[in-house]
N, C-alpha and C positions, 0 to 999 in steps of 0.2 A: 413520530407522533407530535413531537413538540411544532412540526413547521406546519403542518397539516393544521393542529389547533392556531398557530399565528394568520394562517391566510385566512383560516374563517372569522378572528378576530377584527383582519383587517379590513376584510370584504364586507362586514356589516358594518363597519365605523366607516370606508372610502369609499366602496365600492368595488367590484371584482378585480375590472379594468386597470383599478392601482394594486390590486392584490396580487395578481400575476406578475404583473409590471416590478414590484418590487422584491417577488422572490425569483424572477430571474436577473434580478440585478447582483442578487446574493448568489445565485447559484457561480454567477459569472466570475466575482471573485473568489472562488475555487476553483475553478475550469483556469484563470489566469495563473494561477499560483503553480498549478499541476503541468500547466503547459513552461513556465518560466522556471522550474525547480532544478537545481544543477543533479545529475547525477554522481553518486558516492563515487569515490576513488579505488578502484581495487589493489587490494592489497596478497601479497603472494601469501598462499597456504603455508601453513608453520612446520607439516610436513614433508614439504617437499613435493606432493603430490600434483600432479598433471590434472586436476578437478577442474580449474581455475582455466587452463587453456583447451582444453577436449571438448569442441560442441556437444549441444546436445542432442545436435542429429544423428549421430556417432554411438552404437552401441556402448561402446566404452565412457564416453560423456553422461549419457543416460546410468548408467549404472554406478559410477562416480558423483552423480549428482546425489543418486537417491542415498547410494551406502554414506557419506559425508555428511548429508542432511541427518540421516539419522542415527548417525556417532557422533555426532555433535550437540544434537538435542539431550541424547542420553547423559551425556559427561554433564551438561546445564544442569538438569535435574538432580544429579547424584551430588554436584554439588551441593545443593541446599535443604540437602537431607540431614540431619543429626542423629 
């Protein structure tokens, strides 16, 4: 909502023509950022487990992805329980 309200702001103080003009100059430095971003390093699972190499085209990949994702999430949460 907030860009939405800047273009109308700009479009009656510039004109449209600079309004567009300047939030795809803005869009553009996130489109660059996203395209120059290094991807994270992976690092091996801490049990051992074959998650991390089994596609996920791979029945076993797929079901490794899902069971991990959400034994992980679990143990986050129970941490911050009291």
């Amino acid at each position: 909502m907030i860009t939405e309200a800047l273009i109308l702001i700009i479009a009656n103080h510039l004109g449209w023509p600079f309004g567009y003009t300047a939030m795809a100059a803005l869009m553009m430095v996130g489109i660059t950022a996203t395209l120059f971003a290094m991807e994270p390093k992976r690092v091996a699972p801490a049990g051992g487990s074959n998650a991390a190499t089994a596609p996920l085209t791979t029945v076993r990949g797929l079901v490794d992805a899902i069971a991990n994702r959400s034994s992980s999430s679990s143990a986050r949460t129970d941490r911050w329980r009291c």
